[in-house]
Structure formats: structure tokens, C-alpha cells
C-alpha positions, -999 to +999 in steps of 0.1 A: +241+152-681+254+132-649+286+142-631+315+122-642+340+116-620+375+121-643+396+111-610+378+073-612+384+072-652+409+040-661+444+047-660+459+056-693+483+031-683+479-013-683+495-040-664+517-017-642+527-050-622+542-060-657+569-028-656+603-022-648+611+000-620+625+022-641+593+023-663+574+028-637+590+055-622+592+076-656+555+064-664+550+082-625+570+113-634+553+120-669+520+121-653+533+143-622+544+171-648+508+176-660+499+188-628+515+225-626+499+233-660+463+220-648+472+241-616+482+276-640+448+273-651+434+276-620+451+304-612+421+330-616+397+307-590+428+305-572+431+344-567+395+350-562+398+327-530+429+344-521+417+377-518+387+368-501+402+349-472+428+377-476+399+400-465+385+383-436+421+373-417+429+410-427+396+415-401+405+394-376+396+362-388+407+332-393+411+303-421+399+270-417+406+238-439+383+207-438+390+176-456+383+138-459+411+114-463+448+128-484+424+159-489+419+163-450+456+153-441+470+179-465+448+204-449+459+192-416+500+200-432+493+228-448+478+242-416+504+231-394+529+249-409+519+284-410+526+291-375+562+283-376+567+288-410+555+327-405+551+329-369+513+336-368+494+320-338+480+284-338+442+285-342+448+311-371+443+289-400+426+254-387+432+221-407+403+192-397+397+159-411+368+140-410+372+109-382+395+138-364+433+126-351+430+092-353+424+099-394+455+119-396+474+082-392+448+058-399+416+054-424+386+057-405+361+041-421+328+056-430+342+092-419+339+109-450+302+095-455+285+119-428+273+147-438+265+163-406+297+164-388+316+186-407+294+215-395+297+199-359+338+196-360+336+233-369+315+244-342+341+232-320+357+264-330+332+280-325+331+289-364+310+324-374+312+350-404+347+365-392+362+331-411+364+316-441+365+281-445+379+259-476+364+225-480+390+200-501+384+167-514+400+151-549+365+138-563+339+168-554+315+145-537+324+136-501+296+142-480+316+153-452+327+184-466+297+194-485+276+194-455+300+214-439+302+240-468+264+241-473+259+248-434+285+275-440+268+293-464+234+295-450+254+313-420+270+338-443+305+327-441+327+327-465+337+298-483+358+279-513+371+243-523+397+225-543+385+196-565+396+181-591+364+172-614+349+197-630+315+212-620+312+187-590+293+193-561+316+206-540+322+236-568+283+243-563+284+244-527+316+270-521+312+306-535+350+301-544+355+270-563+391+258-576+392+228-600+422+214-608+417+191-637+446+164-638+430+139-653+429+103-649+456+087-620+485+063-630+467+036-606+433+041-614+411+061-587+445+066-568+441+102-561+467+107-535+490+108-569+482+138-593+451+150-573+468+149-540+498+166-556+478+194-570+457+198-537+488+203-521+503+229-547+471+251-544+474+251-506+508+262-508+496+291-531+465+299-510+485+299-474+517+315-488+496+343-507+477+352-477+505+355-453+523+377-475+491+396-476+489+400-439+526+414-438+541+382-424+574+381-455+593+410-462+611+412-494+617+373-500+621+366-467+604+346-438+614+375-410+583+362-386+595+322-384+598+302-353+631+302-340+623+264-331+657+243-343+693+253-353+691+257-389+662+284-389+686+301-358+713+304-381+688+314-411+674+341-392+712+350-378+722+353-414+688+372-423+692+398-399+730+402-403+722+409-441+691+434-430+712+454-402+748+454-423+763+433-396+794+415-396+795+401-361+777+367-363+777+358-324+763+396-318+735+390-342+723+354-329+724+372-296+701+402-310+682+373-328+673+353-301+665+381-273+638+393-300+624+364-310+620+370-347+645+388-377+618+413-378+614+423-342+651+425-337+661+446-368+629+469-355+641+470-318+680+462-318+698+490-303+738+485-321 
């Protein structure tokens, strides 16, 4: 049976230039609720991912992210945000995109197409079996990432994907597929829209999960966080007066910001 690609099927919906605004937006917003469902059942791939990343960052290693297009730009967030989101180093979990900055911006065209240089973007980083490496593209085909996940393998690393076709090629090349099914777009083939939106739910799930795994939230709380603008000063003020019993705001921005982090000062502060 060939592979059909469910993310190029026609759009359940005709003559969109024909709508209302508000018709389109509800049209939009009906479609968009489907995808936390088709991301529930997921959830099993989802945690079989999870805990094998979980492992290898547990080890010392690190998590890498490597997409084409939306996919590869929502790696390139996703990864961007871990370090001050839960203060873990940059070059701990590594977002690339195929056609490198320039693509983050701009469509680079033919990119996604080579098949080779995913394995040659990740040698940059001098890639080995301490990693783990999650390969992410809407369709399940792009040539890109494949390549990159195939050339993974043969070297023993460890390594999953987020697609949303079933049983695409990308599923056969990661030992940790996720397939988010969402179905056919609103604008046909348009997959920054439901896929896109489920890529980026998983990689909340994935990132989040891990970091909580490697002891970077306590309780509900982001103690390890940047310190990098006002508002996260006065959340980690408030977190740390709630976590020591103080009162004393000014005292605790002071503790806050010789330490660095909520964690290191309620570990260190001397009252």
C-alpha cells in the first residue's frame, strides 16, 4: 500500500476566500481543538521518548532537535527556551534547521531536499552516543531529517521524531516515533496550522518532562530560571519569599539576585 500523506489531503473546508472573518476564524478554531485529543493519543510514544532522552541528559548528554521549515523553527524555539526558562546551559538541548540561520527568517529553497546535511550540521556538534537526537517534520518525508536520523542510528545514538502521518518514513527511521494525526489542514497542505500546532505541543511535553526529570522544577515551580528581565526578578522575589517565609520583599530581591536563582538562594541564604 503506498504512504498517503493525510497533511496534503483537501481541506474539509471550500472557498475560504468566500467567508466572513468571523467564519473563518470559528472554521480556524474548530479545527485547532482537534489537536490536543490527536496529541492524548500520543501520549504513550510521547513517554517512551521522554524517558529515553531522560536517560541520556541524566548521563551527561545532551538533546538535539533537527527540523525543516515550521518543523525546524519550532525546534529552534523550543530549544531556545530551555536555558532561561530552567537555567540549564546553552548547547544542552540544540535546535537546527536545515538551510541553518538564514532559514530561521527566511525559506531557503531546496534545504529540506538534502539528505546529507543533516548528519553534517550535527557533526558540527560533534554529535556521539551520549545524545539523543529528535528529527521533526509535519509530513514524514523530508530528506533532511531522515538522512540525519538514519546516520544516527547506524552510530548507536539514540533517536525519535514527531510526524504527523502515520507510519511515514521518518517513524521507520527513529527508534522513538510520535505521530500526531490531525488530519487534513483548513488551507490545504498548510501545515504550519494543526500540524505545526501539535509539533509544538509535543515539544513542550518532551522539553518540560525532561527538565523536571533532571531536577530543574521543584514543586510547581521554575526555581532554576534566568534572572534576565524584571518580571522573572519579581517572580523569583515572590518565589523565594513564599519558600523561606519571608516578609521583607527588598531583603529577598537582594538574597535573590546575589544567588542567582530561587533555588541557590533558599539553599545558601544565611537570614
Amino acid at each position: 500500500m503506498a504512504f498517503e500523506k493525510i497533511t496534503e489531503l483537501p481541506s474539509s473546508y471550500r472557498h475560504l476566500e468566500k467567508m466572513s472573518v468571523n467564519e473563518l476564524l470559528t472554521f480556524i478554531n474548530k479545527e485547532d481543538q482537534s489537536v490536543p485529543f490527536a496529541v492524548e493519543k500520543a501520549i504513550p510514544q510521547i513517554e517512551k521518548l521522554v524517558e529515553a532522552v531522560s536517560d541520556k541528559m541524566l548521563m551527561g548528554g545532551r538533546l538535539f532537535y533537527i527540523g525543516a521549515g515550521t518543523s525546524g523553527r519550532l525546534a529552534i524555539v523550543d530549544a531556545s527556551e530551555c536555558p532561561p526558562t530552567f537555567g540549564v546551559p546553552y548547547g544542552l538541548v540544540i535546535g537546527i534547521i536545515a538551510g541553518g540561520e538564514k532559514a530561521i527568517t527566511s525559506a531557503v529553497e531546496f534545504a529540506e531536499d538534502d539528505r546529507g546535511q543533516g548528519w553534517k550540521d550535527l557533526q558540527v556538534y560533534n554529535v556521539s552516543d551520549k545524545d539523543a537526537v529528535i528529527g521533526i517534520a509535519a509530513s514524514g518525508t523530508t530528506p533532511y531529517v531522515i538522512g540525519a536520523l538514519d546516520e544516527c542510528r547506524k552510530r548507536g545514538i539514540v533517536t525519535g521524531s514527531i510526524s504527523c502521518n502515520p507510519d511515514s518514513p521518518i517513524s521507520a527511521a527513529a527508534e522513538f516515533p510520535i505521530e500526531v494525526i490531525v488530519g487534513p489542514e483548513f488551507v490545504t497542505g498548510s501545515t504550519r496550522m494543526k500540524s505545526g500546532t501539535a509539533q509544538k505541543l509535543v515539544l513542550n511535553m518532551i522539553s518540560t518532562s525532561i527538565m523536571i526529570q533532571l531536577g530543574r522544577v521543584e514543586d510547581n515551580k521554575m526555581v532554576n530560571m534566568q534572572l534576565t528581565n524584571e518580571k522573572l526578578v519579581d517572580r523569583g522575589v515572590k518565589m523565594l519569599m513564599e519558600r523561606l517565609k519571608m516578609n521583607d520583599y527588598d531583603k529577598a530581591k537582594v538574597l535573590l539576585l546575589r544567588y542567582g536563582s530561587v533555588k541557590k538562594a533558599s539553599e545558601l541564604a544565611v537570614l
